[in-house]
CHARMM internal coordinates of N, CA and C (Angstrom, degrees):
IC EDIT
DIST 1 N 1 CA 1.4533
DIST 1 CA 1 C 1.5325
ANGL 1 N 1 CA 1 C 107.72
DIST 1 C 2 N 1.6214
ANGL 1 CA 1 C 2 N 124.58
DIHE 1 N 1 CA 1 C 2 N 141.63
DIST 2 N 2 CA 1.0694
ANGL 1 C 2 N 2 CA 97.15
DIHE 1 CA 1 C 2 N 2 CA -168.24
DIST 2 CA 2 C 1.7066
ANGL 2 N 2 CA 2 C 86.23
DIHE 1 C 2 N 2 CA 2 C -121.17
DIST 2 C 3 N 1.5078
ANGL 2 CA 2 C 3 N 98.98
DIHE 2 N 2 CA 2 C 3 N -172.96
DIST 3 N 3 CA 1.7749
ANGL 2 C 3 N 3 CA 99.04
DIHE 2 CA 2 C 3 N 3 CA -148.37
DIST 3 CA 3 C 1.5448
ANGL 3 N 3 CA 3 C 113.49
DIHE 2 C 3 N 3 CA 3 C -71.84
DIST 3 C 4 N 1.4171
ANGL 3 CA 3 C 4 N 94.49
DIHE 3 N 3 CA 3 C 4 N -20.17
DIST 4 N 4 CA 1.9490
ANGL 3 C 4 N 4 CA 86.88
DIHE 3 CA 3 C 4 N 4 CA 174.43
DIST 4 CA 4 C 1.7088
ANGL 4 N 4 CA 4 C 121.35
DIHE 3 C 4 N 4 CA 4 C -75.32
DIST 4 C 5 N 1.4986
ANGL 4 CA 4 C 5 N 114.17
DIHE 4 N 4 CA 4 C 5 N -32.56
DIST 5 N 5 CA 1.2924
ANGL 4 C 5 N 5 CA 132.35
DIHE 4 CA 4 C 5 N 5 CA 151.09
DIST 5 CA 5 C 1.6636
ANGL 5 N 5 CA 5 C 109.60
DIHE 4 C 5 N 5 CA 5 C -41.42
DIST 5 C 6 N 1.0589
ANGL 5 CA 5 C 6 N 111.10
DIHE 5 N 5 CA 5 C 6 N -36.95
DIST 6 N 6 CA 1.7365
ANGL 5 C 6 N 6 CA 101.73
DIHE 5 CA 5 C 6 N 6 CA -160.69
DIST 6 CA 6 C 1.4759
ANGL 6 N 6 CA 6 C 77.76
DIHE 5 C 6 N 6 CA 6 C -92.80
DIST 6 C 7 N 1.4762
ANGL 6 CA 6 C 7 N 148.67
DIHE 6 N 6 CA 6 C 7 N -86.65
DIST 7 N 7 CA 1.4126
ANGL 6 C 7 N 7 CA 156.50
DIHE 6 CA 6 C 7 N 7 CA 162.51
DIST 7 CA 7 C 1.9334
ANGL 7 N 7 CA 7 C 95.83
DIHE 6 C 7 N 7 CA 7 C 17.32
DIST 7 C 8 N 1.0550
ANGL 7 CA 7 C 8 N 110.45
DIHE 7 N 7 CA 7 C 8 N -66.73
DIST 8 N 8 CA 1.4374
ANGL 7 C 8 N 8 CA 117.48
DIHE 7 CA 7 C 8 N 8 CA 179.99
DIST 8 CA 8 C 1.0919
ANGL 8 N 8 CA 8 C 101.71
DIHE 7 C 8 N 8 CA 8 C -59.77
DIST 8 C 9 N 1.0692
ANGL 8 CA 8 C 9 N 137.36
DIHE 8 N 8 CA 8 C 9 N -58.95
DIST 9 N 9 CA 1.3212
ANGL 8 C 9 N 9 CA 135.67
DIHE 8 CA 8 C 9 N 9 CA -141.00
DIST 9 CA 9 C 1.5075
ANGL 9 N 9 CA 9 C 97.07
DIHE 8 C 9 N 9 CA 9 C -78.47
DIST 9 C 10 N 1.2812
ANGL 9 CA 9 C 10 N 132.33
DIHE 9 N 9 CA 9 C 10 N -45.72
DIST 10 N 10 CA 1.2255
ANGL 9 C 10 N 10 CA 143.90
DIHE 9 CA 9 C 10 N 10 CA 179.57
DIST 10 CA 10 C 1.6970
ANGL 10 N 10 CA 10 C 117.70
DIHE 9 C 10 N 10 CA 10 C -60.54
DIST 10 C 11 N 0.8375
ANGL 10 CA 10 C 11 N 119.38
DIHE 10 N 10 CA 10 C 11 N -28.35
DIST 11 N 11 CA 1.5283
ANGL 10 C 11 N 11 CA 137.24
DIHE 10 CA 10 C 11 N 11 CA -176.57
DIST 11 CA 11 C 1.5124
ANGL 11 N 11 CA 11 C 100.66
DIHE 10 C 11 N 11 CA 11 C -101.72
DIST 11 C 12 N 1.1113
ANGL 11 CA 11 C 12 N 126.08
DIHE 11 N 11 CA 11 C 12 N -37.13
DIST 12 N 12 CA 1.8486
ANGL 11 C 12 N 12 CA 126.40
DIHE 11 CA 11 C 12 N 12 CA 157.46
DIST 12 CA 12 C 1.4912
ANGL 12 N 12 CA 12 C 109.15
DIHE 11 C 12 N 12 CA 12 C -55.70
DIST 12 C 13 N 1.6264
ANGL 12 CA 12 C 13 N 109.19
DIHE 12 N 12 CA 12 C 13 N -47.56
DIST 13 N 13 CA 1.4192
ANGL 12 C 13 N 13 CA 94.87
DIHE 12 CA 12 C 13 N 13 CA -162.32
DIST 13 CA 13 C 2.0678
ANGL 13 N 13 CA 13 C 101.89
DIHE 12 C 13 N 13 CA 13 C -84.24
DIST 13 C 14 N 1.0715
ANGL 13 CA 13 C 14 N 111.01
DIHE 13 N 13 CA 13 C 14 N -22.18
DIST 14 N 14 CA 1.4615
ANGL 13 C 14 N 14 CA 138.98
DIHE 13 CA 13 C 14 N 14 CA -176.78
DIST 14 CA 14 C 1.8702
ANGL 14 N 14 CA 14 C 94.15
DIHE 13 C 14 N 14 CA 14 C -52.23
DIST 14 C 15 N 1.0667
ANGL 14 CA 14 C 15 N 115.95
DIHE 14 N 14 CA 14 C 15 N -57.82
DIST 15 N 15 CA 1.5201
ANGL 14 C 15 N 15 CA 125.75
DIHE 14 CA 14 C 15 N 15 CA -167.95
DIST 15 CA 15 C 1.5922
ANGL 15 N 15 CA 15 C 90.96
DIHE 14 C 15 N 15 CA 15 C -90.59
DIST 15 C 16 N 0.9108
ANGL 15 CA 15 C 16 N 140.38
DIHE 15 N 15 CA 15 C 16 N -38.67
DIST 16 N 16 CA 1.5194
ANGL 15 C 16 N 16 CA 118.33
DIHE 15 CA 15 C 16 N 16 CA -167.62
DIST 16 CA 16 C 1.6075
ANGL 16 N 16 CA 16 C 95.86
DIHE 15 C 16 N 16 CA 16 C -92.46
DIST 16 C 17 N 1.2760
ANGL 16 CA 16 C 17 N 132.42
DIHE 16 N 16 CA 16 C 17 N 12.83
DIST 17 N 17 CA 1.4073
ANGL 16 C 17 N 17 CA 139.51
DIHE 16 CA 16 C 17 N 17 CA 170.58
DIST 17 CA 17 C 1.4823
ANGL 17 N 17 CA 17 C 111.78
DIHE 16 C 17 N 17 CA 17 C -86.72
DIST 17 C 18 N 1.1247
ANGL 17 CA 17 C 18 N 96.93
DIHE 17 N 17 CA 17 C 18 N -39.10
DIST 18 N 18 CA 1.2379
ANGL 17 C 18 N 18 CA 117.09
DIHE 17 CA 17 C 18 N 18 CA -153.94
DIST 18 CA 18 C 2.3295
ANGL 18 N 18 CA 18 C 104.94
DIHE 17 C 18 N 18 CA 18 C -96.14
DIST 18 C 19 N 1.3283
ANGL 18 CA 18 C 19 N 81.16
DIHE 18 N 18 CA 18 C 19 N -48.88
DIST 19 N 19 CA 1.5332
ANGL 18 C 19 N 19 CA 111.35
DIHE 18 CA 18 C 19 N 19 CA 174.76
DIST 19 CA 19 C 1.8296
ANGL 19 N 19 CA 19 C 98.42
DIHE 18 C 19 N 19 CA 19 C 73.03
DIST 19 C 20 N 1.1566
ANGL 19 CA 19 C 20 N 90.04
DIHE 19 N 19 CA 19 C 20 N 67.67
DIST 20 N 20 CA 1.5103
ANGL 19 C 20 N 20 CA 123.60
DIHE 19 CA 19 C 20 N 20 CA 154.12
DIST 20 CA 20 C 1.6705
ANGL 20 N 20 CA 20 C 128.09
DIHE 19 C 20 N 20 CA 20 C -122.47
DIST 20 C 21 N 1.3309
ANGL 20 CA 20 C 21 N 105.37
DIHE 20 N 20 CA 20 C 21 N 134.09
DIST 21 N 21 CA 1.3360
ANGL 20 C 21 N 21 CA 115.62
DIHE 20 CA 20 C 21 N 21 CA 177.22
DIST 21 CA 21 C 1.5037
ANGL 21 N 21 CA 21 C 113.20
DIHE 20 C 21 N 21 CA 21 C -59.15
DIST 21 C 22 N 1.1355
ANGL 21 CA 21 C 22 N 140.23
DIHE 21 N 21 CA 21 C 22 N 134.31
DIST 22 N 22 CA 1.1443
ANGL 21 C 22 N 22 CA 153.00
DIHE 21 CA 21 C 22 N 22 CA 159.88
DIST 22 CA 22 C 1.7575
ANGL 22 N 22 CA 22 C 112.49
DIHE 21 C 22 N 22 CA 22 C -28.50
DIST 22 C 23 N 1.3458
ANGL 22 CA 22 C 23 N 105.84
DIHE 22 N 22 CA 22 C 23 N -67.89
DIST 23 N 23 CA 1.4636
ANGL 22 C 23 N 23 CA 107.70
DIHE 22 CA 22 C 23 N 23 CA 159.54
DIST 23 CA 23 C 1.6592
ANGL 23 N 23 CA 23 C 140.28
DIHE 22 C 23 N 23 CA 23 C -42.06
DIST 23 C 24 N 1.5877
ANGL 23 CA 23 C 24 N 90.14
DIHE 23 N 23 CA 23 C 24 N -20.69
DIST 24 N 24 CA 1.3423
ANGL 23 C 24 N 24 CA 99.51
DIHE 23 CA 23 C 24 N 24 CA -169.50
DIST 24 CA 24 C 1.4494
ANGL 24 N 24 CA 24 C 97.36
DIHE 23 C 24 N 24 CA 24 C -99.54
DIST 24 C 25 N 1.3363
ANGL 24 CA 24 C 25 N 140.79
DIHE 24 N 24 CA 24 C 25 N 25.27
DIST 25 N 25 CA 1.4904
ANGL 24 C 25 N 25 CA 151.99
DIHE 24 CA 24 C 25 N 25 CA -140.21
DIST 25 CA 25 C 1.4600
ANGL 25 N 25 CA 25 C 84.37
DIHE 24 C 25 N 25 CA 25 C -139.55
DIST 25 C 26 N 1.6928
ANGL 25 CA 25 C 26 N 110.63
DIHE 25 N 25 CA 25 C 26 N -69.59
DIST 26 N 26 CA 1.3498
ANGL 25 C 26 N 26 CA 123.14
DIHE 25 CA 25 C 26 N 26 CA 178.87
DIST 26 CA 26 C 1.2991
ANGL 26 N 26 CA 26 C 111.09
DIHE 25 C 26 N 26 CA 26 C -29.15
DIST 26 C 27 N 1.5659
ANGL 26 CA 26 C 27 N 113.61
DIHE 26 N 26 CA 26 C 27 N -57.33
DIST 27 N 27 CA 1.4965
ANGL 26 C 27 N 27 CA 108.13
DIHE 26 CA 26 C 27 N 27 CA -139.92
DIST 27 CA 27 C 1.7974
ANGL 27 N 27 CA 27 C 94.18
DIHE 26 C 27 N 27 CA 27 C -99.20
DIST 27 C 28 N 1.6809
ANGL 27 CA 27 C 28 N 105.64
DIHE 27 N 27 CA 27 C 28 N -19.32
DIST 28 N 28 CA 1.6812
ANGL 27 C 28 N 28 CA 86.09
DIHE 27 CA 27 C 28 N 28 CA 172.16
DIST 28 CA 28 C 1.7962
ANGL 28 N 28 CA 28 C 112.25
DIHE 27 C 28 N 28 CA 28 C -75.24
DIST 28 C 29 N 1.1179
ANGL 28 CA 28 C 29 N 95.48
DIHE 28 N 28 CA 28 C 29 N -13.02
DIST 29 N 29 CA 1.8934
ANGL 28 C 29 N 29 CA 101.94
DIHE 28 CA 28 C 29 N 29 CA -168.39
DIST 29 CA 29 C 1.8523
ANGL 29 N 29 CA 29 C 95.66
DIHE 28 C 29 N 29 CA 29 C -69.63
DIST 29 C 30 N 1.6755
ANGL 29 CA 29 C 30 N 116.94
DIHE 29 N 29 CA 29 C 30 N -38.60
DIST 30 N 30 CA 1.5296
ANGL 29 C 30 N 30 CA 112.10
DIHE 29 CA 29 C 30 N 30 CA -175.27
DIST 30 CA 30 C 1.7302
ANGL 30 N 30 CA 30 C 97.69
DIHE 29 C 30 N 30 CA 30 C 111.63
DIST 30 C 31 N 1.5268
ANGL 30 CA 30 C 31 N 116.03
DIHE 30 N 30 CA 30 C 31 N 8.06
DIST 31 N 31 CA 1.6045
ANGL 30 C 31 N 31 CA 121.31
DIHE 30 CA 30 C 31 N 31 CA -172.88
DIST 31 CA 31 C 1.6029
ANGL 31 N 31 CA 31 C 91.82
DIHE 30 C 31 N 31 CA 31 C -103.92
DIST 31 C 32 N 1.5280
ANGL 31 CA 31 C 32 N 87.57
DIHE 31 N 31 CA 31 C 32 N 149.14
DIST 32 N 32 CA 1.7599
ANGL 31 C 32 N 32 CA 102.47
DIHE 31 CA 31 C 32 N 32 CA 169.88
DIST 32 CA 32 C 1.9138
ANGL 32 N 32 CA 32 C 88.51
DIHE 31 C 32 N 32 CA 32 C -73.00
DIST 32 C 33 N 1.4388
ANGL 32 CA 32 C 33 N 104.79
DIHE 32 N 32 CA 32 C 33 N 159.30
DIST 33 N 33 CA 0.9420
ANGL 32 C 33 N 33 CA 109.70
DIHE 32 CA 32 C 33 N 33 CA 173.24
DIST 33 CA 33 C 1.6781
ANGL 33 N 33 CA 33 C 136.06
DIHE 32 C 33 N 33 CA 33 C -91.33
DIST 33 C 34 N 1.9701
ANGL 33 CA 33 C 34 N 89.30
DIHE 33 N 33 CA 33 C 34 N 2.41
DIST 34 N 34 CA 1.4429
ANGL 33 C 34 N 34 CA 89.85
DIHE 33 CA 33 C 34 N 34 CA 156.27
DIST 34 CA 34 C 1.9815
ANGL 34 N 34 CA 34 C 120.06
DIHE 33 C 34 N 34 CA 34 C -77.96
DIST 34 C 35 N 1.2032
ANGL 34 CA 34 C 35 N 97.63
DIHE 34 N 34 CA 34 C 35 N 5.76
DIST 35 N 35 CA 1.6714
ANGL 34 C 35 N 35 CA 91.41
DIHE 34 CA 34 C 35 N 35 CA -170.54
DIST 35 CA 35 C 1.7349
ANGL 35 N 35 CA 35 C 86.26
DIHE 34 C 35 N 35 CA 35 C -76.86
DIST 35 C 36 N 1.1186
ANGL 35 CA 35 C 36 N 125.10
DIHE 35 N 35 CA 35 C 36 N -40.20
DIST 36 N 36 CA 1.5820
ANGL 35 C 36 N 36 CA 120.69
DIHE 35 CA 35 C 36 N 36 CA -150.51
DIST 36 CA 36 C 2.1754
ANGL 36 N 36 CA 36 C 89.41
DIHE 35 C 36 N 36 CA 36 C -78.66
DIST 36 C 37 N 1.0852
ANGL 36 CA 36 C 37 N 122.71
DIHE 36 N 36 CA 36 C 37 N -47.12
DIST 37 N 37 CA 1.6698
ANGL 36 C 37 N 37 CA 122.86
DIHE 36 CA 36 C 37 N 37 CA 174.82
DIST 37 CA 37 C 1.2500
ANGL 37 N 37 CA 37 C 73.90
DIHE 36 C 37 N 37 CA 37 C -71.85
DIST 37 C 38 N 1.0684
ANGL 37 CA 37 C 38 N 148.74
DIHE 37 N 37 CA 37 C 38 N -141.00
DIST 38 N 38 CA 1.6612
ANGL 37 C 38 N 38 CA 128.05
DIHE 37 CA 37 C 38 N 38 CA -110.88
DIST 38 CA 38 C 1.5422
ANGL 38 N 38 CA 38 C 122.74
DIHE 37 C 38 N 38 CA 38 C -37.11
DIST 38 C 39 N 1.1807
ANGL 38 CA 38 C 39 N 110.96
DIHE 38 N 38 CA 38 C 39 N -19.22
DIST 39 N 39 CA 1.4738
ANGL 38 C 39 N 39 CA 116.82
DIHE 38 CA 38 C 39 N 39 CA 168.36
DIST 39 CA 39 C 1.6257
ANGL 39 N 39 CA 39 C 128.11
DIHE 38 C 39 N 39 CA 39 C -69.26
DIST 39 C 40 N 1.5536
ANGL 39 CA 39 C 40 N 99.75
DIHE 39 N 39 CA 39 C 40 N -23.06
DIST 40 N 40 CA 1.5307
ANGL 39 C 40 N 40 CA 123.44
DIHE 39 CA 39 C 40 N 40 CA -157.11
DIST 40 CA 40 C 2.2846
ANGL 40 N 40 CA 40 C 88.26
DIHE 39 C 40 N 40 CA 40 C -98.45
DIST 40 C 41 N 1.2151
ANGL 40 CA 40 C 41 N 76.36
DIHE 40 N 40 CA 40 C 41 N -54.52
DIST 41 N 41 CA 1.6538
ANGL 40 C 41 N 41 CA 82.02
DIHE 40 CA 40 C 41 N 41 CA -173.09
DIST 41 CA 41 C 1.1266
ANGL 41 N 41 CA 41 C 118.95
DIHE 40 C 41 N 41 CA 41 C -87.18
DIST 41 C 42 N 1.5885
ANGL 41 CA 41 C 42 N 126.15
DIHE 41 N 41 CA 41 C 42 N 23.99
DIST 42 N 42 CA 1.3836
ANGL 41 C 42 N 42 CA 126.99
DIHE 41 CA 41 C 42 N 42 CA -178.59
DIST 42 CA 42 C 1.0854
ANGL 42 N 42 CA 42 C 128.71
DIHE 41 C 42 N 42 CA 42 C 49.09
DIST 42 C 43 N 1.1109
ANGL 42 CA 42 C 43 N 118.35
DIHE 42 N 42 CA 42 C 43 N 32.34
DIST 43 N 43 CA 1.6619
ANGL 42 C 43 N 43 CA 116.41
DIHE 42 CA 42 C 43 N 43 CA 179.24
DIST 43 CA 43 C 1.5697
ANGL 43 N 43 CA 43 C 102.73
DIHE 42 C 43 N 43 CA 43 C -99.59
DIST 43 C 44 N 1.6965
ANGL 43 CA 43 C 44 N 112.23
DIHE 43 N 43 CA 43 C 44 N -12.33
DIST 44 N 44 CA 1.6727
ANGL 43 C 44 N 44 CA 111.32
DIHE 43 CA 43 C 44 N 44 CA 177.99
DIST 44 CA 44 C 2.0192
ANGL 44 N 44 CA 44 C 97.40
DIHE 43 C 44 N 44 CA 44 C -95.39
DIST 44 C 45 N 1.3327
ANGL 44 CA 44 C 45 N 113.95
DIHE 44 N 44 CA 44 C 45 N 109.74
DIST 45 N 45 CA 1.4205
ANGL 44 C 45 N 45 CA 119.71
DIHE 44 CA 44 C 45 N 45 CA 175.85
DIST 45 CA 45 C 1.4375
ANGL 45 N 45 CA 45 C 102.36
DIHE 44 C 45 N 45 CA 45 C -76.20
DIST 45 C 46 N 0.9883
ANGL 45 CA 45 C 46 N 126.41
DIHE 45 N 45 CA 45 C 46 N 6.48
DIST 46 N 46 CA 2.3666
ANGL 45 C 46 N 46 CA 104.53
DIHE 45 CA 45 C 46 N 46 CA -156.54
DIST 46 CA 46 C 1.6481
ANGL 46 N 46 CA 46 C 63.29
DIHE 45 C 46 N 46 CA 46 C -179.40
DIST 46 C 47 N 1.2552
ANGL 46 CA 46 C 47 N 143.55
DIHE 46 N 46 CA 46 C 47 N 113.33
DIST 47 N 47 CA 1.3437
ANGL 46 C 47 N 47 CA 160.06
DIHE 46 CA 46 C 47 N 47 CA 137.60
DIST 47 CA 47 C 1.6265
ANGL 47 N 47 CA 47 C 92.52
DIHE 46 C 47 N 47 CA 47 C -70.33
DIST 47 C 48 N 1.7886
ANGL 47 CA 47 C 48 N 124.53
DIHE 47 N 47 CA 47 C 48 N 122.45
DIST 48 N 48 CA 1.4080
ANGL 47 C 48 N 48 CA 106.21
DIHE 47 CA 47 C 48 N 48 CA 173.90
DIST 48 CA 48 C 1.1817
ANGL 48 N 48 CA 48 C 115.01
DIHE 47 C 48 N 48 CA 48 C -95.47
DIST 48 C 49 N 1.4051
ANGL 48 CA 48 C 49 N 129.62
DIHE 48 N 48 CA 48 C 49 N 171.39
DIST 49 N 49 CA 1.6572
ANGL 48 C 49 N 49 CA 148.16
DIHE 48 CA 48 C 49 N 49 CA -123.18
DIST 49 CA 49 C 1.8174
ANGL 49 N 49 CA 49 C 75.21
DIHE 48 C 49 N 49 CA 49 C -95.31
DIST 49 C 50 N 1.4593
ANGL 49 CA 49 C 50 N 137.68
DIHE 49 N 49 CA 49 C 50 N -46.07
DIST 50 N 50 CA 1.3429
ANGL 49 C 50 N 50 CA 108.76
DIHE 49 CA 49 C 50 N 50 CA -179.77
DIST 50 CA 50 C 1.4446
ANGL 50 N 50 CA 50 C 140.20
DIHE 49 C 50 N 50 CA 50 C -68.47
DIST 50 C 51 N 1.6731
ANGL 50 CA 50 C 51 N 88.28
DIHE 50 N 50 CA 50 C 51 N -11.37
DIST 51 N 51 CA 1.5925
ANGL 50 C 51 N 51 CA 117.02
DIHE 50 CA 50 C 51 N 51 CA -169.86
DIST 51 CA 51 C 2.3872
ANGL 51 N 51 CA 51 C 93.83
DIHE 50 C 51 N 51 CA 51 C -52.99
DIST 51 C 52 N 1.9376
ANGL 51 CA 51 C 52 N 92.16
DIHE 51 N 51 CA 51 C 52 N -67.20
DIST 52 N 52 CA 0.7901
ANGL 51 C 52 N 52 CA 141.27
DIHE 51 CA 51 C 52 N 52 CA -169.81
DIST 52 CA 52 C 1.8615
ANGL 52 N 52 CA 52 C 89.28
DIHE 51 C 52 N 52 CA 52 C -45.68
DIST 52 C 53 N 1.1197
ANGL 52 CA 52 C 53 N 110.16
DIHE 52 N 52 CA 52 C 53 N -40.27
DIST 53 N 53 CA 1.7919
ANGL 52 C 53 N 53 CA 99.99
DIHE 52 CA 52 C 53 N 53 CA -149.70
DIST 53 CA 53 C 1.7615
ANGL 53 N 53 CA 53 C 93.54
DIHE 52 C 53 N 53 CA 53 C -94.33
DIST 53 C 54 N 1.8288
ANGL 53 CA 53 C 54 N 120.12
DIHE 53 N 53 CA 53 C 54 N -18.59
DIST 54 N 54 CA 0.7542
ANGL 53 C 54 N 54 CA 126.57
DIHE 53 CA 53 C 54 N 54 CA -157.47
DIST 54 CA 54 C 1.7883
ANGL 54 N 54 CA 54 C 100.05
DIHE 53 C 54 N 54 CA 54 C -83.75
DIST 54 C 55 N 1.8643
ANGL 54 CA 54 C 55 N 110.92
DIHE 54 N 54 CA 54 C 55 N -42.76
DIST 55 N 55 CA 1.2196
ANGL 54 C 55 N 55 CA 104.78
DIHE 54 CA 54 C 55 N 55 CA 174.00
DIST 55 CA 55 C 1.4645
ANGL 55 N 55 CA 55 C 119.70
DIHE 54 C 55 N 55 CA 55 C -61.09
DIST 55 C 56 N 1.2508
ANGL 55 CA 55 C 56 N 127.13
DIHE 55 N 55 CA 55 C 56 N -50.08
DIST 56 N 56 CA 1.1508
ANGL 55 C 56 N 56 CA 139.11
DIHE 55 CA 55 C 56 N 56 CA 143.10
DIST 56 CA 56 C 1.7162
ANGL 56 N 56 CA 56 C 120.34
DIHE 55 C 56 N 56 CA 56 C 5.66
DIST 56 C 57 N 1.5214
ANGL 56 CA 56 C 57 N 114.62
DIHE 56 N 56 CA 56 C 57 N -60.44
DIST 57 N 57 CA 1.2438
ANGL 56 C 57 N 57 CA 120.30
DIHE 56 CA 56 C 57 N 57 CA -163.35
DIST 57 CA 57 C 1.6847
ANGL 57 N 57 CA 57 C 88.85
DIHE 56 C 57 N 57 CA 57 C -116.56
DIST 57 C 58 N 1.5611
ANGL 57 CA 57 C 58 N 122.48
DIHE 57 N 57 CA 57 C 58 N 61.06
DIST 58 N 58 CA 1.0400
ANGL 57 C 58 N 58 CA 154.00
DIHE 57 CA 57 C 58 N 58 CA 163.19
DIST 58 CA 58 C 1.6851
ANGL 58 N 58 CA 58 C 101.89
DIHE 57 C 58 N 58 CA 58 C -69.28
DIST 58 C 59 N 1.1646
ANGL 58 CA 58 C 59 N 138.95
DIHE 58 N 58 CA 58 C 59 N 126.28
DIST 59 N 59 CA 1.4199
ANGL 58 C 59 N 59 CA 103.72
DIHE 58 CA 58 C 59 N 59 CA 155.10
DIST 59 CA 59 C 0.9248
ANGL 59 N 59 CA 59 C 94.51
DIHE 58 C 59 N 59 CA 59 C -125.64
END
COOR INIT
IC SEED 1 N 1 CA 1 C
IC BUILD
């Protein structure tokens, strides 16, 4: 699996854990919510480390 696959995959399983919308991840993180679909649909290769720290510090 390579790391943008796993990145997705984790934030899929993260929101359906949680039972949060994907979008709603976006907009507490401060991301448009196309950053999180480009993340989902691979069109983001190298997601950067703030992208990453921003979903993260979701609350």
């Amino acid at each position: 699996m390579k790391l943008e696959e796993a990145i997705a995959k984790r934030i899929y399983d993260f929101c359906k854990e949680h039972n949060i919308a994907p979008n709603k991840i976006a907009n507490m993180g401060g991301l448009p919510s196309a950053t999180i679909r480009c993340i989902f649909y691979g069109r983001s290769k190298n997601p950067c480390t703030r992208t990453i720290l921003d979903i993260c510090q979701a609350p």
